[in-house]
PDB file of N, CA, C and O in Angstrom:
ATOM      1  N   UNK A   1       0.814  -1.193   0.000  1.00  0.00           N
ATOM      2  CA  UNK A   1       0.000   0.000   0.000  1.00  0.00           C
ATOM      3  C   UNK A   1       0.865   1.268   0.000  1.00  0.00           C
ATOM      4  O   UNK A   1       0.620   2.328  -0.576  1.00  0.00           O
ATOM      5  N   UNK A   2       1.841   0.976   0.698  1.00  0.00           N
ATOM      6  CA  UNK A   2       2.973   2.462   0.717  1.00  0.00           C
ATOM      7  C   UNK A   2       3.549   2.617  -0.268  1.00  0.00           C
ATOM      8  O   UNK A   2       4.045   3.736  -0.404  1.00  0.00           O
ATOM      9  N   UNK A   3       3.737   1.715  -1.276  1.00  0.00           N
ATOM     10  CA  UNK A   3       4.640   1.691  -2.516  1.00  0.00           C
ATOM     11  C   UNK A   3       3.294   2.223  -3.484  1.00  0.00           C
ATOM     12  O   UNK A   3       3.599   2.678  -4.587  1.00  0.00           O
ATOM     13  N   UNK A   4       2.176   2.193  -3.206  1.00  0.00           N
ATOM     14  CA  UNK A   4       1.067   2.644  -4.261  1.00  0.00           C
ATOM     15  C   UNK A   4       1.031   4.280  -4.042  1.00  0.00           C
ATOM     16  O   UNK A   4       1.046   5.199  -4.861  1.00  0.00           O
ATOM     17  N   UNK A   5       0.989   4.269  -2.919  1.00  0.00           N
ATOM     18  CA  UNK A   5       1.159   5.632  -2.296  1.00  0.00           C
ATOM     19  C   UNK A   5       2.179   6.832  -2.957  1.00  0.00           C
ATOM     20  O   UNK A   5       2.025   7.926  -3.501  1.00  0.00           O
ATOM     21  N   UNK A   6       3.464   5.831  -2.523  1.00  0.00           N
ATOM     22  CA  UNK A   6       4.164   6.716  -2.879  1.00  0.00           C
ATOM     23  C   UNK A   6       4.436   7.077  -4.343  1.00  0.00           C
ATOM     24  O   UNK A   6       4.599   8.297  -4.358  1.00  0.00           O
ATOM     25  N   UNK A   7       4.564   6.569  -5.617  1.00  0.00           N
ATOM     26  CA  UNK A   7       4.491   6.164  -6.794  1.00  0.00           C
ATOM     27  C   UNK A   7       2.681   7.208  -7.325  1.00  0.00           C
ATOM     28  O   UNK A   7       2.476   7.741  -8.416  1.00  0.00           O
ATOM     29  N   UNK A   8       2.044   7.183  -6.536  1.00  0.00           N
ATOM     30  CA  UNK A   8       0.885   8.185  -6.617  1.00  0.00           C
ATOM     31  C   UNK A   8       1.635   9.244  -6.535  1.00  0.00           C
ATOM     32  O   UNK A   8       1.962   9.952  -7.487  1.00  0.00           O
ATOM     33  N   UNK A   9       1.994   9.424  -5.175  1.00  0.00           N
ATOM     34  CA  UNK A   9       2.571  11.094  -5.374  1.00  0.00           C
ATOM     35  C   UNK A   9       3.561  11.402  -5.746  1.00  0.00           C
ATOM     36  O   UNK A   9       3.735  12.612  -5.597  1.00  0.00           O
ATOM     37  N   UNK A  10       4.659  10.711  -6.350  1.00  0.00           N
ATOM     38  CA  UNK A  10       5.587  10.798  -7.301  1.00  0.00           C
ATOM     39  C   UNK A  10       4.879  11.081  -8.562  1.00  0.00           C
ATOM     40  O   UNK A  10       5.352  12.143  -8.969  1.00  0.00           O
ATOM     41  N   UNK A  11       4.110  10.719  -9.264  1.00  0.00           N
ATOM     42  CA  UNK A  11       3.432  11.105 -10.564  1.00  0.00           C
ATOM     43  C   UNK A  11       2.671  12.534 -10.444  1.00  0.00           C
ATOM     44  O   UNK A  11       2.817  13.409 -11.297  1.00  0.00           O
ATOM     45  N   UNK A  12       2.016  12.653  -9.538  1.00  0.00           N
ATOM     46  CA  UNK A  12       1.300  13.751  -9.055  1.00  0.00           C
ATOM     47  C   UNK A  12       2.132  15.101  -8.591  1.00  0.00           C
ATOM     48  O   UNK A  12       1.663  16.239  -8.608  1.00  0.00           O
ATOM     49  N   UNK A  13       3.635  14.690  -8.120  1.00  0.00           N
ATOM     50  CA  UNK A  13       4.190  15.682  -8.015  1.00  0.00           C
ATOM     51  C   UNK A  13       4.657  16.446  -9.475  1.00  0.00           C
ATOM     52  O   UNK A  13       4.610  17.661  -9.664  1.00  0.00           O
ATOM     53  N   UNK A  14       5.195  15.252 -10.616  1.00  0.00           N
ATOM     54  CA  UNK A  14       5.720  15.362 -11.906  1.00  0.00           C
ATOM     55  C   UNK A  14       4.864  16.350 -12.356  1.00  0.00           C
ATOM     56  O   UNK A  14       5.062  17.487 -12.784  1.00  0.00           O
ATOM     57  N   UNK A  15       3.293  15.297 -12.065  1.00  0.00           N
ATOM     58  CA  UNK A  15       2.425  16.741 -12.948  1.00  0.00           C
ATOM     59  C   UNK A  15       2.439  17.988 -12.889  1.00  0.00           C
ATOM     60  O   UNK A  15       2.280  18.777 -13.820  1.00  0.00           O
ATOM     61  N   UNK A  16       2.711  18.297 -11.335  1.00  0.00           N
ATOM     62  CA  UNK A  16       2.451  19.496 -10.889  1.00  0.00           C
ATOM     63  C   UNK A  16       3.817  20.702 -11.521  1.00  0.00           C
ATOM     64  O   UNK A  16       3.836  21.872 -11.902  1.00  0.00           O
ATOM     65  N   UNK A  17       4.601  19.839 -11.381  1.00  0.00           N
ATOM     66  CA  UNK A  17       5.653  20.762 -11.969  1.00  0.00           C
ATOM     67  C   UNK A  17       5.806  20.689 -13.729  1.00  0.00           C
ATOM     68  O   UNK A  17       6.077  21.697 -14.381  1.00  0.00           O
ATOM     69  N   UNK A  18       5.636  19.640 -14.215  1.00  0.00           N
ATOM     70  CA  UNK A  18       4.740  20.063 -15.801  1.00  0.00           C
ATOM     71  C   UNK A  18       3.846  21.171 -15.793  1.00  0.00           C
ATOM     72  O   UNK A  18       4.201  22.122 -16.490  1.00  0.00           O
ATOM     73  N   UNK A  19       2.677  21.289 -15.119  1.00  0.00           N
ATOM     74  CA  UNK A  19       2.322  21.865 -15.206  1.00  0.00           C
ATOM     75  C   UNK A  19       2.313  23.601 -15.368  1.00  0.00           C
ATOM     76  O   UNK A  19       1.846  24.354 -16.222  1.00  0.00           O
ATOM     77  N   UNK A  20       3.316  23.878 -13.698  1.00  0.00           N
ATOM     78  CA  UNK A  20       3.828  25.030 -13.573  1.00  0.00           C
ATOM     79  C   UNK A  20       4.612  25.122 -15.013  1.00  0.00           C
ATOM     80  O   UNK A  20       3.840  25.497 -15.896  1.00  0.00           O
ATOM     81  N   UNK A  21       5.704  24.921 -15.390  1.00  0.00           N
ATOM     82  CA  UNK A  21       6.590  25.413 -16.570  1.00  0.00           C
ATOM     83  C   UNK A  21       5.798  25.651 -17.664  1.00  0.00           C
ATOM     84  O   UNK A  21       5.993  26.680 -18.310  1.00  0.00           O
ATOM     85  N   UNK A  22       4.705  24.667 -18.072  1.00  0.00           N
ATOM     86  CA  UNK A  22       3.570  24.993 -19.079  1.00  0.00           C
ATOM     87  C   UNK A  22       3.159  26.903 -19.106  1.00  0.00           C
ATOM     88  O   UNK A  22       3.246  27.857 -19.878  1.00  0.00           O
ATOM     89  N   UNK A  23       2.701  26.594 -17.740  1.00  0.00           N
ATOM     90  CA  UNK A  23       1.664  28.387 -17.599  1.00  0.00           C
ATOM     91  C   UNK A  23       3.181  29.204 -17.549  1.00  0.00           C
ATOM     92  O   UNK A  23       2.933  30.405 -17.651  1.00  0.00           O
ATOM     93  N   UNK A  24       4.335  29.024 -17.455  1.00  0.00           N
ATOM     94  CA  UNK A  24       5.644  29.755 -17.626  1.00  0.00           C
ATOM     95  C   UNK A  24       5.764  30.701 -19.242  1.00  0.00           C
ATOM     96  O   UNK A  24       5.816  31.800 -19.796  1.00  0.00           O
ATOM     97  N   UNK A  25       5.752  29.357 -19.364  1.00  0.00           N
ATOM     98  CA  UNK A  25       5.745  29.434 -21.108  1.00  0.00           C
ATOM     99  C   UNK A  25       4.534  30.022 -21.604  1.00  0.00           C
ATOM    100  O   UNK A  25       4.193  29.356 -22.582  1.00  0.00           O
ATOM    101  N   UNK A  26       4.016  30.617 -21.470  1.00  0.00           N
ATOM    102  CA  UNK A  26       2.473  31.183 -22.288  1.00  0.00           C
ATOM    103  C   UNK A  26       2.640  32.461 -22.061  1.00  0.00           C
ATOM    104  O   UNK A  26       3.661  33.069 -21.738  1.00  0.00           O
ATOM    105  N   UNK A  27       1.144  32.979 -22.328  1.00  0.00           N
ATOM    106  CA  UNK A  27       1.539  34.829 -22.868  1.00  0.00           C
ATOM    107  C   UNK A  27       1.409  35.119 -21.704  1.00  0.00           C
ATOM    108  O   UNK A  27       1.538  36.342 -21.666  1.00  0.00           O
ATOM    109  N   UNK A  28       1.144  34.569 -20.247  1.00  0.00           N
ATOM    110  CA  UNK A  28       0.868  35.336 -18.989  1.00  0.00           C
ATOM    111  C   UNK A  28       2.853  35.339 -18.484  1.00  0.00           C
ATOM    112  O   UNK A  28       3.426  35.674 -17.447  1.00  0.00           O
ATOM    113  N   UNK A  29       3.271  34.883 -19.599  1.00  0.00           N
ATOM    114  CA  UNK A  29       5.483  34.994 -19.345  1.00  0.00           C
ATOM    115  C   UNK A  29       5.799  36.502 -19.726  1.00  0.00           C
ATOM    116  O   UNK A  29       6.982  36.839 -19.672  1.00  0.00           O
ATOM    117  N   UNK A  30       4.948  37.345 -20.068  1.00  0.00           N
ATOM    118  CA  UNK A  30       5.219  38.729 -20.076  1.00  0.00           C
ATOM    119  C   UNK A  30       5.466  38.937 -21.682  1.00  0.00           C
ATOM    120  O   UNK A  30       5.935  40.014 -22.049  1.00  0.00           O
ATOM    121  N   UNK A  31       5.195  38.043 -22.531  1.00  0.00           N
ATOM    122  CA  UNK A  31       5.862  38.163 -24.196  1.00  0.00           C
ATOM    123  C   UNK A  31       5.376  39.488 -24.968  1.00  0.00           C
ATOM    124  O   UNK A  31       4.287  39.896 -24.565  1.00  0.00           O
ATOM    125  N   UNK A  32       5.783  40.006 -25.677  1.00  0.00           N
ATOM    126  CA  UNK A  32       4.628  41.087 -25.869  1.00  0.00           C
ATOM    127  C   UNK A  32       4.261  40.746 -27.301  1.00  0.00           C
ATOM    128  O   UNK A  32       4.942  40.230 -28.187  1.00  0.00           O
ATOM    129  N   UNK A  33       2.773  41.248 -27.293  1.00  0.00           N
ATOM    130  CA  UNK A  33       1.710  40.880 -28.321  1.00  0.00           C
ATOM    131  C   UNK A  33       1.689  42.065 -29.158  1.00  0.00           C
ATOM    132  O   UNK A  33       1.308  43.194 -28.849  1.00  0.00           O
ATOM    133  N   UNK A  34       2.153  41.649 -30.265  1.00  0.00           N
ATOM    134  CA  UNK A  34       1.951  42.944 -31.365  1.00  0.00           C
ATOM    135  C   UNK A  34       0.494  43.869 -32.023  1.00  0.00           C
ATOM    136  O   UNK A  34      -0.485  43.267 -32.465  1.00  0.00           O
ATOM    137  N   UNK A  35       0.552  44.837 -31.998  1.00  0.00           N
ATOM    138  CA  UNK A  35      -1.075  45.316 -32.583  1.00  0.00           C
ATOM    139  C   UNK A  35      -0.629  44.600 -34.522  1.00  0.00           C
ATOM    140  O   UNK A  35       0.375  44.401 -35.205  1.00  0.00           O
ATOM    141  N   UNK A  36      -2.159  44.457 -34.643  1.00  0.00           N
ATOM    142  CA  UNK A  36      -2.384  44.370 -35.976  1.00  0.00           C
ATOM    143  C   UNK A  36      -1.595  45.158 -36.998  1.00  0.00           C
ATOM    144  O   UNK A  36      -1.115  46.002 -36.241  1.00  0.00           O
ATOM    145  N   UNK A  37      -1.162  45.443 -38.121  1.00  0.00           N
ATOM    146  CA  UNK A  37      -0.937  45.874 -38.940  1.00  0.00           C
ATOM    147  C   UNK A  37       0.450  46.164 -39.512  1.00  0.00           C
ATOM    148  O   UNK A  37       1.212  46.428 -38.582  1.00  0.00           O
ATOM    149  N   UNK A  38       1.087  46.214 -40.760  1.00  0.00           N
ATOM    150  CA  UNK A  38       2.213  45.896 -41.348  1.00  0.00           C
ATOM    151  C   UNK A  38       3.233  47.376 -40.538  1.00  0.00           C
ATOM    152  O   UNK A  38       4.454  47.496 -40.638  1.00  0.00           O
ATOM    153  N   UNK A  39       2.436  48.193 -39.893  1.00  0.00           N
ATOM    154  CA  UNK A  39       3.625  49.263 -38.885  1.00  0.00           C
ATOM    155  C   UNK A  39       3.879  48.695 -38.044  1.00  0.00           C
ATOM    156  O   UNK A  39       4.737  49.233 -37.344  1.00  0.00           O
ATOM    157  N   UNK A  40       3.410  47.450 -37.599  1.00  0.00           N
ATOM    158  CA  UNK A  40       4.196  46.988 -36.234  1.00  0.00           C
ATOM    159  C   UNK A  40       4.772  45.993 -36.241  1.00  0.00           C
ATOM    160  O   UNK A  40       5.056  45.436 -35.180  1.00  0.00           O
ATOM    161  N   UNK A  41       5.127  45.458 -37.498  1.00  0.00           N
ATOM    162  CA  UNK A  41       6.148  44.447 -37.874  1.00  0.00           C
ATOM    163  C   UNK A  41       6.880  44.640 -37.994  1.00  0.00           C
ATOM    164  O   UNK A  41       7.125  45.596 -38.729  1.00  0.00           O
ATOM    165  N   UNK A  42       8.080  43.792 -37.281  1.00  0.00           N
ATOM    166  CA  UNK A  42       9.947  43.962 -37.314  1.00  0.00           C
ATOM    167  C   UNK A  42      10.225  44.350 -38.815  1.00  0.00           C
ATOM    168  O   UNK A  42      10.792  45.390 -39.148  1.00  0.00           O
ATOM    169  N   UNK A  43       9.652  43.173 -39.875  1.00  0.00           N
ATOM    170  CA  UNK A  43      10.249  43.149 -41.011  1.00  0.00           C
ATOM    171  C   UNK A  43       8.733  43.072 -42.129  1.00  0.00           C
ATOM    172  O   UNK A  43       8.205  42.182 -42.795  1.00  0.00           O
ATOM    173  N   UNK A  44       8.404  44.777 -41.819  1.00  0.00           N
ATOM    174  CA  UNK A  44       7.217  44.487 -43.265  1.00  0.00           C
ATOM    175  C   UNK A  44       7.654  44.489 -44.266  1.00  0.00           C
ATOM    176  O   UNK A  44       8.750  44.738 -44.766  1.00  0.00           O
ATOM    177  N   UNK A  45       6.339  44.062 -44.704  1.00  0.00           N
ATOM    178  CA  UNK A  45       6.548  43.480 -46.493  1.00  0.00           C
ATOM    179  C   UNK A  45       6.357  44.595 -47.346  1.00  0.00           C
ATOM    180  O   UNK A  45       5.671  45.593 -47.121  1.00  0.00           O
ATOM    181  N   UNK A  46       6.957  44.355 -48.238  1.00  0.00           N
ATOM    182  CA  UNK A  46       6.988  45.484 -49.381  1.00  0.00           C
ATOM    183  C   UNK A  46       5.480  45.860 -50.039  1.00  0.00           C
ATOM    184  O   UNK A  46       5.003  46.914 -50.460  1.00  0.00           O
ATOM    185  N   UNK A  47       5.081  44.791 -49.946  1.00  0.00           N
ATOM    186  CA  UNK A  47       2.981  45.319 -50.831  1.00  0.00           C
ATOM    187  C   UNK A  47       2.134  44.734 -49.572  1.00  0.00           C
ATOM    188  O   UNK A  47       2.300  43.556 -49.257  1.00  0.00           O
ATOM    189  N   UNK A  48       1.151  45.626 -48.794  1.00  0.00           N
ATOM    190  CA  UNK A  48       0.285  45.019 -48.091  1.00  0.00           C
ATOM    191  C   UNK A  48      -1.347  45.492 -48.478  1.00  0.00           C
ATOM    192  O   UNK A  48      -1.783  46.638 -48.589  1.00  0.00           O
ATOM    193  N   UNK A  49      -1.962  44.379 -48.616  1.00  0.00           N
ATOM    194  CA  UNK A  49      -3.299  44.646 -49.077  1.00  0.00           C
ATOM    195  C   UNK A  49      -4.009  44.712 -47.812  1.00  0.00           C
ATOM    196  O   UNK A  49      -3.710  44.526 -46.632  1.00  0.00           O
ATOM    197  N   UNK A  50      -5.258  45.106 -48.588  1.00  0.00           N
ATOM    198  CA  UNK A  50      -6.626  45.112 -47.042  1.00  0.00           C
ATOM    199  C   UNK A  50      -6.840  43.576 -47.454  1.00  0.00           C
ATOM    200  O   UNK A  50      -7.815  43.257 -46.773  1.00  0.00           O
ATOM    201  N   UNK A  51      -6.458  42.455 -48.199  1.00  0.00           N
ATOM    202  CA  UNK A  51      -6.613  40.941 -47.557  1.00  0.00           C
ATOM    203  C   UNK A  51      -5.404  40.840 -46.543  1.00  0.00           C
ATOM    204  O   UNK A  51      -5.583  40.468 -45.383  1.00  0.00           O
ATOM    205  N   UNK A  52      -4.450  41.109 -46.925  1.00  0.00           N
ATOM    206  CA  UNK A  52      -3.524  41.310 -45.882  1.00  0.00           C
ATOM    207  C   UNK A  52      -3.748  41.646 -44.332  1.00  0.00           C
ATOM    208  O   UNK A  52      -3.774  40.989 -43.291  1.00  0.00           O
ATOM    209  N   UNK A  53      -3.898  42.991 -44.688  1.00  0.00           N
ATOM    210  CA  UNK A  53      -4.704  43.861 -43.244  1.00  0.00           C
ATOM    211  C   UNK A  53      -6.081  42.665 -42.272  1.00  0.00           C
ATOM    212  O   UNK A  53      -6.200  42.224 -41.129  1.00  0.00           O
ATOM    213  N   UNK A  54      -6.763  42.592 -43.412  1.00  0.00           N
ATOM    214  CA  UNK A  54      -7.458  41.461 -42.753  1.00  0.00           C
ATOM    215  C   UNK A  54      -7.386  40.191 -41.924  1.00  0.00           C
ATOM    216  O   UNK A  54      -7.952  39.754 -40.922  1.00  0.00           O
ATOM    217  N   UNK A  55      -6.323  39.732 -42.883  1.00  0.00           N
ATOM    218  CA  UNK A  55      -6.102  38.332 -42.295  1.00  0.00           C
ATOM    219  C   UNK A  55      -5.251  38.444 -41.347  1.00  0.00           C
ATOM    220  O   UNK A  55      -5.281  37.395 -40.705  1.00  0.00           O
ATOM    221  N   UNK A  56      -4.082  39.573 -40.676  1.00  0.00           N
ATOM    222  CA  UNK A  56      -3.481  40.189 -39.701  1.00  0.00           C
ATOM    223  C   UNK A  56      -4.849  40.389 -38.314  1.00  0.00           C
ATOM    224  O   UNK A  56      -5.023  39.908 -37.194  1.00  0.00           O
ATOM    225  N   UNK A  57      -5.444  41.191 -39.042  1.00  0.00           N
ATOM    226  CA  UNK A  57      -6.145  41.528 -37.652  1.00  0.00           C
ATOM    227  C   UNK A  57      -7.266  40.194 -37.371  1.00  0.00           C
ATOM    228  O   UNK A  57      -7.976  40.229 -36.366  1.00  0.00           O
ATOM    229  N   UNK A  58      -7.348  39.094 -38.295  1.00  0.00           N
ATOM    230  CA  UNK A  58      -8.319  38.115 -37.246  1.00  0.00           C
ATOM    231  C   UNK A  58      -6.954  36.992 -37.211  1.00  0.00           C
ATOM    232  O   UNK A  58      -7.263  35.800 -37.229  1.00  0.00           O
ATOM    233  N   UNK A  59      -6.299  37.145 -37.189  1.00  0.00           N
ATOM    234  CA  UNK A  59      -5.142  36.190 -36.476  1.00  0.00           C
ATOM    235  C   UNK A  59      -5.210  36.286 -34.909  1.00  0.00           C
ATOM    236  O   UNK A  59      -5.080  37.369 -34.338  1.00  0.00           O
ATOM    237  N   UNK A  60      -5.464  34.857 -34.099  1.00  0.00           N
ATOM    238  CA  UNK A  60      -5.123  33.781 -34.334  1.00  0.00           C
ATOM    239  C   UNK A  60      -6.322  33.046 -34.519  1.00  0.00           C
ATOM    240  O   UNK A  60      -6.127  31.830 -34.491  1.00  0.00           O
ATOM    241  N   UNK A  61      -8.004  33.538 -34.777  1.00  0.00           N
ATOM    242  CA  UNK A  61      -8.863  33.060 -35.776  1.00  0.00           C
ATOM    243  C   UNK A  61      -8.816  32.025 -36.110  1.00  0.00           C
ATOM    244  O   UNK A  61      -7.674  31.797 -36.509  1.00  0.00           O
ATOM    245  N   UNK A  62      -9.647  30.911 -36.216  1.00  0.00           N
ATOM    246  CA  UNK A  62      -9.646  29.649 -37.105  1.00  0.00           C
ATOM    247  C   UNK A  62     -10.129  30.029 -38.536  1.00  0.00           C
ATOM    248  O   UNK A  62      -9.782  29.368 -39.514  1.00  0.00           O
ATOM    249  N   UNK A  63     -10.891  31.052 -38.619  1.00  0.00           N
ATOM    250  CA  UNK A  63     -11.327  31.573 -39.712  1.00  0.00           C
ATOM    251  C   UNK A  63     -10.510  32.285 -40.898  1.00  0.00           C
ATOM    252  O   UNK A  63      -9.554  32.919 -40.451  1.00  0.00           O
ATOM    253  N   UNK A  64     -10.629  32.340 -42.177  1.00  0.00           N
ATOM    254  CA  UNK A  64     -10.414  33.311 -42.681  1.00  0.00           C
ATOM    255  C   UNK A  64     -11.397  34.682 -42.698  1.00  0.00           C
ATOM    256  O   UNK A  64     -12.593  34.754 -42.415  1.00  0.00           O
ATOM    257  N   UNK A  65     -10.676  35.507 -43.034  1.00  0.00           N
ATOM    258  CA  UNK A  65     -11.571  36.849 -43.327  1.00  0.00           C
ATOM    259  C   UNK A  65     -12.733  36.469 -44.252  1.00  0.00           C
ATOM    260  O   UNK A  65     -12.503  35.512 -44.992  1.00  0.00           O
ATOM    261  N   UNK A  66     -13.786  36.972 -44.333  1.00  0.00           N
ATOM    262  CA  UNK A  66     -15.402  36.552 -45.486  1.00  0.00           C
ATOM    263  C   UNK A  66     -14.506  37.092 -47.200  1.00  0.00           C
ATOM    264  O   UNK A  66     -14.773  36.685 -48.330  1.00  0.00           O
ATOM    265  N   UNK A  67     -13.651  37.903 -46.860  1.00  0.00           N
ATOM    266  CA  UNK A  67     -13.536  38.215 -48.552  1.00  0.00           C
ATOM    267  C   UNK A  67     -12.279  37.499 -49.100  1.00  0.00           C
ATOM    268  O   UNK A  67     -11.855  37.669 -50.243  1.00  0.00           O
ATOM    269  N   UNK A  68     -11.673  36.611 -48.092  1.00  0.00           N
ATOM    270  CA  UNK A  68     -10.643  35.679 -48.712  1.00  0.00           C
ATOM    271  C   UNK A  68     -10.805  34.875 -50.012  1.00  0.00           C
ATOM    272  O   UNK A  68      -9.891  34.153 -50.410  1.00  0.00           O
TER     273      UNK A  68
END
């Protein structure tokens, strides 16, 4: 029974610290989130359309924009 025990909270501890490094790594890690549009890109592109503009501002969307 002590060997079930312990082997429980050996896994349960693993998780817990998986866990923590997970929520480390995500946007609550301070990353910063860019506004929409080709002025706030490191490296814009030389031609930007309003499909462009579009598909920028519904990123990260499962959708495309309606006029894609």
């Amino acid at each position: 029974m002590t060997r079930n025990l312990a082997i429980f909270l050996a896994l349960a501890g693993a998780g817990l610290l998986v866990r923590s490094a997970v929520r480390r790594t995500g946007v609550s890690a301070g990353r910063p989130i860019r506004d929409a549009g080709a002025d706030q890109m490191r490296d814009p592109p030389h031609e930007w359309t309003k499909t462009d503009e579009r598909m920028d501002e519904s990123f990260p969307a499962s959708d495309p924009p309606g006029t894609y």
